[in-house]
N, C-alpha and C positions, 0 to 999 in steps of 0.2 A: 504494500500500500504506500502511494507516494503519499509527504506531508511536502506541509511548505517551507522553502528553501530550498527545495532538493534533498531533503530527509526522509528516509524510507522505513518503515517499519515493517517488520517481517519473522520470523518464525528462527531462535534464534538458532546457532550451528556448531558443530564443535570448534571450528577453527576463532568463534568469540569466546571461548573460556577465559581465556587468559584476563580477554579485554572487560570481562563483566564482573571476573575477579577483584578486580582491582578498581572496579566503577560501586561493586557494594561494598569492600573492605574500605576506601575513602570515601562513603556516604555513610556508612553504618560501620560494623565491627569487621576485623579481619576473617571471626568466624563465619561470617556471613559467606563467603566466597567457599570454604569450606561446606556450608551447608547447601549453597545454589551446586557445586562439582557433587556433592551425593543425590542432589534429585536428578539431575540432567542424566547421571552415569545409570539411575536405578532401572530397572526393566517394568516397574510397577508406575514411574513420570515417565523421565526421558525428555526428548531435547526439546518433543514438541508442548510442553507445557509451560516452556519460556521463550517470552516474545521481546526483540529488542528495535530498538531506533539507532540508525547508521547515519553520521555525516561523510558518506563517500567509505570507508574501509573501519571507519572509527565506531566505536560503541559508545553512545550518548544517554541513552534511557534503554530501563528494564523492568519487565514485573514476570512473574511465574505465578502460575495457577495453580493448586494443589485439588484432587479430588480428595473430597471426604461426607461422610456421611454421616447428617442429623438422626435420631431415635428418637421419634414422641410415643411414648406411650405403648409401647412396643412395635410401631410403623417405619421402617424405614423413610429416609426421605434424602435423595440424592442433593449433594451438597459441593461448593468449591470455595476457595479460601482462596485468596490474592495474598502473595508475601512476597519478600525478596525487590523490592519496590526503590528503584535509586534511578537521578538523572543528574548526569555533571553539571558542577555549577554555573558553568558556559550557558548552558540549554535551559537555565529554570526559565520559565512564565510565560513557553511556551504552545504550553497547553497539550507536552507530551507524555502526561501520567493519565491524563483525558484519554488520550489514545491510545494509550494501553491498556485503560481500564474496560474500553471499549470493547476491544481485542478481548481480554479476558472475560467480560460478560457474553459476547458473543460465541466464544467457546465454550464456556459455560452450558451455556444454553441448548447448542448444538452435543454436549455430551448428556443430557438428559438432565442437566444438577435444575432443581427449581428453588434455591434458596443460597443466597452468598452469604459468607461468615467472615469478618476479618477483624485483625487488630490493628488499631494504628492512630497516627497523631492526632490531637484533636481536633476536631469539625473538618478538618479536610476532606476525609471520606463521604460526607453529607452531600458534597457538592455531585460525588456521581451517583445519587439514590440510596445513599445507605441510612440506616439511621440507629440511635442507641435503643436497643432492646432487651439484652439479655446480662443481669448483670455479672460482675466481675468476682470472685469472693475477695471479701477483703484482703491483704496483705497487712500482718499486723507484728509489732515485735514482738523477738522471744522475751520474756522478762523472769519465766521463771525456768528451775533447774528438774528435767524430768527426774524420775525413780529409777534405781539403778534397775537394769535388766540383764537377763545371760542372754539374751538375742547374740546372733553376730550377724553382722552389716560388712559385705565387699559390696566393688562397683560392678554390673551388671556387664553381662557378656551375651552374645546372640543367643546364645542357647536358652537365655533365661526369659528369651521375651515372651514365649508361652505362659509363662509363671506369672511374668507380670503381668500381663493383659487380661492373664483367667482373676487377677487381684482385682485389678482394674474395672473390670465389668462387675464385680461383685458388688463393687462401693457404687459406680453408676447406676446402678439397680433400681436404687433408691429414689433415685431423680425420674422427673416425669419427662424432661428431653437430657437427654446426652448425645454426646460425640465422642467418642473415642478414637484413639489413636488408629490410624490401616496401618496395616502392614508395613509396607512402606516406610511410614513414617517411623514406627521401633523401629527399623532398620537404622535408618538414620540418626535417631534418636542415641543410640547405642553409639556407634562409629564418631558423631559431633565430638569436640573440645569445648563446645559453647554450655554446655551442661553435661552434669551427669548422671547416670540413673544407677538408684541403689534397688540392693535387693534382700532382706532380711531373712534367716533363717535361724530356723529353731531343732535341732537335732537333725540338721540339714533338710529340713520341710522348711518349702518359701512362705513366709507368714507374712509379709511387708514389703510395699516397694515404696518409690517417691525419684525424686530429681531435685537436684540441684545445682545454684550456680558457683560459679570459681570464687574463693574466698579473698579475691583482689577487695571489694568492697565489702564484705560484709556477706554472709552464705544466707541465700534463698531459697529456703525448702519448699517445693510445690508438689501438687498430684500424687501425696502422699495415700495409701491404698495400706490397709492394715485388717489382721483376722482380727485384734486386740487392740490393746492400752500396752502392752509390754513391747511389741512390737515399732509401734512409733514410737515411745521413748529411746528404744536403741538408735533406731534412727535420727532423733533429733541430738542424741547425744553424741552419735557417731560424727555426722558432718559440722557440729557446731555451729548449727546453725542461728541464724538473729533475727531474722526474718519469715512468716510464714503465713501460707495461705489458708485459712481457715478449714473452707470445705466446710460447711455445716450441715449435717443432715446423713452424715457419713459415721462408721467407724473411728475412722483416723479423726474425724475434725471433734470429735468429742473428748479424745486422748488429747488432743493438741488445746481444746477450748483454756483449759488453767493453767497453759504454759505463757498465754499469747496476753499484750495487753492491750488498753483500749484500742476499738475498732473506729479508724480513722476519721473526720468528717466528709474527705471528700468521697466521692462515689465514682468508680468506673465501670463502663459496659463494652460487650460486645459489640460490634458491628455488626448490624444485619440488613441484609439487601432481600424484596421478594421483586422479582423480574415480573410474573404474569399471575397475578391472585389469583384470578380462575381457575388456572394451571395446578396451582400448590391446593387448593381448597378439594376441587376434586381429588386431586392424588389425596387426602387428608380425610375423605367421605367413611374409609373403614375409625378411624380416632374417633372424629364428631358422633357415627352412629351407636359404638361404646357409650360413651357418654348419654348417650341418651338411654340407650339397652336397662342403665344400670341408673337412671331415674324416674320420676315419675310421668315420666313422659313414653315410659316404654311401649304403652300399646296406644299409643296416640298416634294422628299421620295431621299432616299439613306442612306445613311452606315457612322457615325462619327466612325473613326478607333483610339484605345488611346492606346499606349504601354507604359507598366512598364518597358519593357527591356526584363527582363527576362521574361515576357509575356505579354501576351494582351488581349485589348477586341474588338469587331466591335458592334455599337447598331444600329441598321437596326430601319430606322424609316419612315413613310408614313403617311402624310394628320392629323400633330400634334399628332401621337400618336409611340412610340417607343416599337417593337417588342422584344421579348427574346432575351439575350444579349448571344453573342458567344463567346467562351474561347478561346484563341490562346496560341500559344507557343512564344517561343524569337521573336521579332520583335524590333533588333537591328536602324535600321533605318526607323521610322514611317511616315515622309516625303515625303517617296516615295511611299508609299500607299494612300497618301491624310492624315496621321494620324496626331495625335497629341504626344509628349513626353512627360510623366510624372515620375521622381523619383519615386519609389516605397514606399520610405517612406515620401512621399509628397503626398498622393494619401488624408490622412485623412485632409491634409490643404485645396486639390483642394476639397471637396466635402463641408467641412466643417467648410473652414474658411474664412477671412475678404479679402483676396485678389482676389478671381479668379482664373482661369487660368491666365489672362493679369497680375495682380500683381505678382503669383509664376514668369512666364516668366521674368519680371524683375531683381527677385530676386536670380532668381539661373539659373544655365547654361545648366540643364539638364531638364529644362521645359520649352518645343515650341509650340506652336499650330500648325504648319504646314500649307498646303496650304491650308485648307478652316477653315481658323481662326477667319473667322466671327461665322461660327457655331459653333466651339468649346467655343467662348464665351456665347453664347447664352445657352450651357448647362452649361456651370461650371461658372456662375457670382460670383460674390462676397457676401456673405453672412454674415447679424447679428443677432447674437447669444445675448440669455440673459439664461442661465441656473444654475437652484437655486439646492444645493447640501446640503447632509444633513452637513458638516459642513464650515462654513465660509471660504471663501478661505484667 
């Protein structure tokens, strides 16, 4: 794809390693360049899930798309993460992270993902459709001293990534959307210098995992995953750790709850992109008809009517289970159809985050449930999230 100047952006190749190397290592960290050479080489990415912009032979701007995949409620939902995200300082305000984000929605989309996930500085990501939804757990200091434990704690090796991921899912469980790590990504995860993943054993049965970052500034324990209380204290005593992610709702984050101190003022979220709501809502039809299966709405049928405004949806549903969902046009006043109101750029909070419809409605003026508000809760509750990304939030 030609841009302007004469800059081209295109599907990136092995012969720019070198040069993207060294365009993320002086944007970001030197591990970065390290972790773009293990997706590009993986057989699970590879080359074509990183796209660059060239001035003639030069590498200027870059982003990589990661596949990964959402779990609401035990429903798959095809997912891609944007990372690895730099443009020399020559090239800023040109408008080519636009055009890569471009490029990576449009792949996206063409790989079947109906939901983008990312992390990244703030409001910038706003400007290509994303918005804050899913929140962050806090990061709070260590302040206290765990309990001694006989755990022992080394650093984790390929062989171990079965152990942790079977950890890993146990603790997720618990959560109404997660994301876990693919393949792939342990992969990668393991091999990185940018963190490292431990693995707890207890008469050489793995009872614990977690990661951490290098003790330059101060050690960051995350995505810690435990059978126990005795378990993450080895853990948190092994790495010395000062810093740590709470996880609440977990094993591990209730071990870690009396170690940790006040939980910060500020708040941070996920990023979440939905490309085509109709898209995601249908694929979503077996979650919503749950939810209703297992209320009192289960042998009821009719029509929950949800307008974005500038359009809408109707999800026709009968005897718990919800029928293909209909596209509409403007549906200025939803109310009066029996519907619901939803912000269009609240639609990733309403499916995806901690409040609900009942909590959005609190919080903002342009989301109602309307006259039949008991069912509009009963599809859009309140959901917790626990999703592990390949870098530390």
């Amino acid at each position: 794809m030609t841009l302007p100047d004469g800059l081209v952006l295109r599907t990136a190749e092995p012969r720019d390693l070198d040069q993207i190397g060294a365009l993320l290592s002086e944007r970001g960290e030197p591990e970065d360049a390290v972790d773009h050479r293990l997706v590009v080489s993986d057989p699970d990415a590879g080359w074509e899930t990183c796209a660059v912009v060239v001035d003639g032979d030069r590498v200027v701007s870059t982003a990589t798309l990661l596949d990964e995949t959402l779990v609401l409620d035990g429903l798959e939902v095809p997912a891609g993460q944007v990372e690895l995200v730099a443009t020399h300082r020559d090239y800023e305000g040109r408008g080519l992270v636009r055009e890569l984000m471009r490029w990576a929605h449009e792949r996206s989309a063409a790989r079947g993902q109906l939901v983008n996930v990312m992390l990244g500085i703030p409001y910038f990501y706003r400007r290509f459709g994303y918005t804050y939804a899913v929140p962050i757990s806090p990061t709070r200091d260590v302040v206290g001293t765990p309990p001694a434990s006989t755990d022992t704690v080394r650093e984790a090796t390929f062989d171990d990534i079965p152990a942790m991921a079977a950890l890993q899912d146990a603790e997720q469980r618990r959560a109404d959307l997660r994301m876990p790590h693919s393949a792939g990504l342990w992969r990668w995860l393991v091999a990185r210098g940018g963190s490292t993943q431990w693995l707890v054993e207890r008469d050489g049965v793995p009872v614990g995992t977690g990661r951490s970052t290098p003790p330059d500034e101060g050690v960051h324990l995350c995505e810690v995953a435990a059978m126990d209380a005795p378990a993450v204290h080895a853990l948190v005593a092994h790495t010395a750790a000062t810093v740590a992610n709470e996880r609440p709702g977990t094993v591990a984050g209730a071990a870690l709850e009396p170690l940790l101190g006040p939980t910060p003022e500020d708040a941070a979220s996920y990023y979440v992109r939905i490309a085509d709501p109709v898209a995601l809502l249908d694929h979503l039809r077996p979650v919503l008809g749950r939810r209703l299966a297992a209320s009192s709405f289960a042998d009821e049928a009719g029509e929950a009517v949800v307008s974005f405004y500038r359009s809408h949806v109707r999800l026709p549903f009968k005897a718990g289970e919800v029928g293909p969902v209909v596209a509409g046009g403007v549906m200025q006043a939803p109310g009066a159809a029996g519907g619901a109101g939803v912000a269009p750029d609240l639609l990733e909070s309403l499916l995806f985050g901690p409040h609900g419809l009942g909590g959005l409605t609190a919080r903002f003026p342009d989301v109602y449930p309307g006259p039949n508000a008991d069912l509009m809760h009963v599809l859009f509750p309140p959901v917790r999230a626990d999703l592990l990304t390949f870098y530390i939030p």
